[in-house]
Every structure is written in C-alpha cells, then in structure tokens.
Residue, then its C-alpha position, 0 to 999 in steps of 0.5 A: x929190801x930197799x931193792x926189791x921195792x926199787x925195783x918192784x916200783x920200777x916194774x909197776x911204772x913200766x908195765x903201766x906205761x906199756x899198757x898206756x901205750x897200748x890203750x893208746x894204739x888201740x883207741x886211734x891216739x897214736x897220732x896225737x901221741x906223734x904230734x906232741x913227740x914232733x914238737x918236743x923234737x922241733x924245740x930240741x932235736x931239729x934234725x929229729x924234726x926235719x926227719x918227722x915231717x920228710x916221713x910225713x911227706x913221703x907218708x902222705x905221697x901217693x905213687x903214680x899207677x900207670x893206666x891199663x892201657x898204658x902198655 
C-alpha cells in the first residue's frame, strides 16, 4: 500500500510540474525560466554555461541577405 501512495504522490508532483511548465510556455516565462537555468549552469556547470551564451549569440546573430540587384 505504501507503494501505491509513493507512486501515486509521484505522479501528482510530476503532472503538476508539467502543468507549470506549460503555464509557463504559454504565458511568455520561458525566458526567465532560462535565465535562472543559466545561472545555475554558470556557479556549477561552466561548460553549460558557455554553451547558453554561444546559443544566445547565434540566436541573437541575424544573417546576411544579399540586395536584389546583387546578381
């Protein structure tokens, strides 16, 4: 019986953090989400760390168009 409460408490957690995550995507929080993320990676992970900010680099890079007249 203990297991069943185990695991049914484990479900709960994990649906609701799932929801949250969600709620988050949907409202526009994704990005405070990834900040706070990348200053957990930047006190423990630096590797992680540098990774995020050539993402956010690349991310934030806009390529070169070519004019039409260009030909």
């Amino acid at each position: 019986m203990a297991y069943v409460l185990f695991l049914g408490g484990l479900a709960v957690v994990v649906s609701a953090l799932a929801w949250f995550a969600a709620w988050a995507k949907r409202h526009g929080h994704g990005s405070a989400v990834a900040g706070a993320l990348a200053a957990h990676d930047e006190a423990y992970r630096t590797t992680a760390h540098q990774s995020h900010h050539e993402l956010r680099t690349a991310a934030d890079r806009k390529s070169e168009t070519g004019s039409p007249d260009n030909l």
